[in-house]
Structure formats: C-alpha cells, structure tokens
C-alpha positions as CSV (number, residue, x, y, z in Angstrom):
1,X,93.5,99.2,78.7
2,X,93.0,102.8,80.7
3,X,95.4,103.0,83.9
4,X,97.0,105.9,86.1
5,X,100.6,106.7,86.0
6,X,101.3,108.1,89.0
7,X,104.5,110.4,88.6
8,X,106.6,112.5,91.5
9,X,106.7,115.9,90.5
10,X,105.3,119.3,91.4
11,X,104.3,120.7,88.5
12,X,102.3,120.3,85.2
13,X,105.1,120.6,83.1
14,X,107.7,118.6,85.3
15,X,105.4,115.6,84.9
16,X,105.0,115.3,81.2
17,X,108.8,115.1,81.4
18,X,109.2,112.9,84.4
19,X,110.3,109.1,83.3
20,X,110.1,107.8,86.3
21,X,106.9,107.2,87.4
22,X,104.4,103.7,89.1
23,X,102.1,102.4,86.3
24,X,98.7,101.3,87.3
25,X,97.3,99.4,84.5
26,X,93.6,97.4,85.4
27,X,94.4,97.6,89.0
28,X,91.5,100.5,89.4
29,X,88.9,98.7,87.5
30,X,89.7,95.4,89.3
31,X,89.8,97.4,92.7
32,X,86.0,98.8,91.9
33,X,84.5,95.6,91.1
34,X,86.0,94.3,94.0
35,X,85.0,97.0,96.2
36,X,81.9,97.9,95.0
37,X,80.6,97.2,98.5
38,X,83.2,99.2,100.7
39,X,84.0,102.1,98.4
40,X,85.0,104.1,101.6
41,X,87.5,101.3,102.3
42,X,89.8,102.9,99.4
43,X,88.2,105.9,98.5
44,X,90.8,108.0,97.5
45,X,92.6,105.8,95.4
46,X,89.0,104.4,93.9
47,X,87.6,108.0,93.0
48,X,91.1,109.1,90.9
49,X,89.9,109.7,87.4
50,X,91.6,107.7,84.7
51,X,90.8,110.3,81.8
52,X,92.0,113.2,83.9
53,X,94.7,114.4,86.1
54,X,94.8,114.9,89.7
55,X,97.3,116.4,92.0
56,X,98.0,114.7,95.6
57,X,99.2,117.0,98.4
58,X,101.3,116.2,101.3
59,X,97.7,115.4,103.3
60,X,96.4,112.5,100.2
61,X,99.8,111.2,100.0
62,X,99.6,110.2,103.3
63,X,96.0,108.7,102.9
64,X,97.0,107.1,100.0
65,X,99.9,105.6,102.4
66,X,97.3,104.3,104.3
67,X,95.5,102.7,101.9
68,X,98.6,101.0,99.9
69,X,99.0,99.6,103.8
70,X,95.3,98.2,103.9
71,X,95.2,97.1,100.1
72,X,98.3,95.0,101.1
73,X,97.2,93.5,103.8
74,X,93.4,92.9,102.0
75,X,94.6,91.2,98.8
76,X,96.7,88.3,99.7
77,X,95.2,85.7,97.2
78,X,96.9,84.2,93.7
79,X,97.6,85.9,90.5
80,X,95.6,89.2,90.1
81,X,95.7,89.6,93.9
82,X,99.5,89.6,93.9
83,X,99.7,92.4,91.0
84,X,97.6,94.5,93.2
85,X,99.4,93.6,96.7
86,X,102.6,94.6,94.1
87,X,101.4,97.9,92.7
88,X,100.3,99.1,96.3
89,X,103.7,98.3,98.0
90,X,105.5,100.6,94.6
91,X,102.8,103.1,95.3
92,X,103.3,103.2,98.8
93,X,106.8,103.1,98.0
94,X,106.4,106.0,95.9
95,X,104.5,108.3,98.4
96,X,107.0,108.0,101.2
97,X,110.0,109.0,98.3
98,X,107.2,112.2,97.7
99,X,107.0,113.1,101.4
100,X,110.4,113.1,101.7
101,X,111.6,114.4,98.7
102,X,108.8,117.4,99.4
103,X,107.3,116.6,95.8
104,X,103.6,116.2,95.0
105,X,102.4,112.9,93.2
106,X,100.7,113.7,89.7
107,X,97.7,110.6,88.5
108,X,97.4,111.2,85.2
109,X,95.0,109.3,82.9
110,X,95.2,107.8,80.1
C-alpha cells in the first residue's frame, strides 16, 4: 500500500539517511474519500503527492499543525478513525519538534 513518510530534516541527502521519521500508510487515501466534499478542509495534507517528495517550510509546518489539530478533533469514531486521530497527534507531534528544532519536514512517497 502507497503512504508518506514524513521525516525531520533539511536536506535531500539528510532524509534518505534519517531513521526517524512518522509513517503514513492508507491514511491519505482514506482521508480523500472521506473528504472528497471539503478538500479545503485539509488541503495541504490532502494535495501531498505519494509518488514524489515535497518539502514543508516553517510557514506549511504550521498549517499542517493546524490541520493535525482539526483532523483530531473531526475523526473521533472506531477503528480506522482512531489510526487517523493517531497519525495526526505523531504528525502534529512531529511539526512542533521541526519548528523548534529549526528543521524542515521532508513527505516522501513511496
């Protein structure tokens, strides 16, 4: 199954090499047939490509703060809600260590 590892770096190089890292695995796909209506709602985190690689600045990092917020207050159901409401809170996690650790966040792909 495609996903996005989302890895705390600032460069190309560093993140190849990086082991630590938040693993999205299904989450995006779920997340876009779930908010196929609302795509604004998330659209940061919903327009990431999974073949690629993006870079998130200080300015998405914060945005994608935001969103982890909203996603975790959104999906509060059983079973595949709670993996969401669990990847968002390590994402959001994750972005606060980048902003204060002055490191970018690398999604890479798969």
């Amino acid at each position: 199954m495609c996903g996005i590892n989302f890895i705390l770096t600032n460069t190309y190089k560093e993140a190849y090499k990086e082991e630590i890292y938040v693993e999205e695995e299904g989450i995006h796909s779920y997340l876009l047939s779930k908010e196929k209506v609302s795509k604004n709602k998330f659209v940061l985190l919903l327009n990431l490509n999974i073949y690629g690689e993006t870079i998130l600045y200080r300015d998405e990092i914060n945005k994608l703060i935001g969103i982890c917020d909203s996603v975790i207050n959104t999906y509060t159901g059983e079973d595949k809600e709670q993996k969401v409401r669990s990847f968002a809170k390590e994402l959001n996690f994750f972005c606060i260590e980048a902003l204060q650790r002055k490191k970018h966040i690398f999604a890479i792909g798969d």
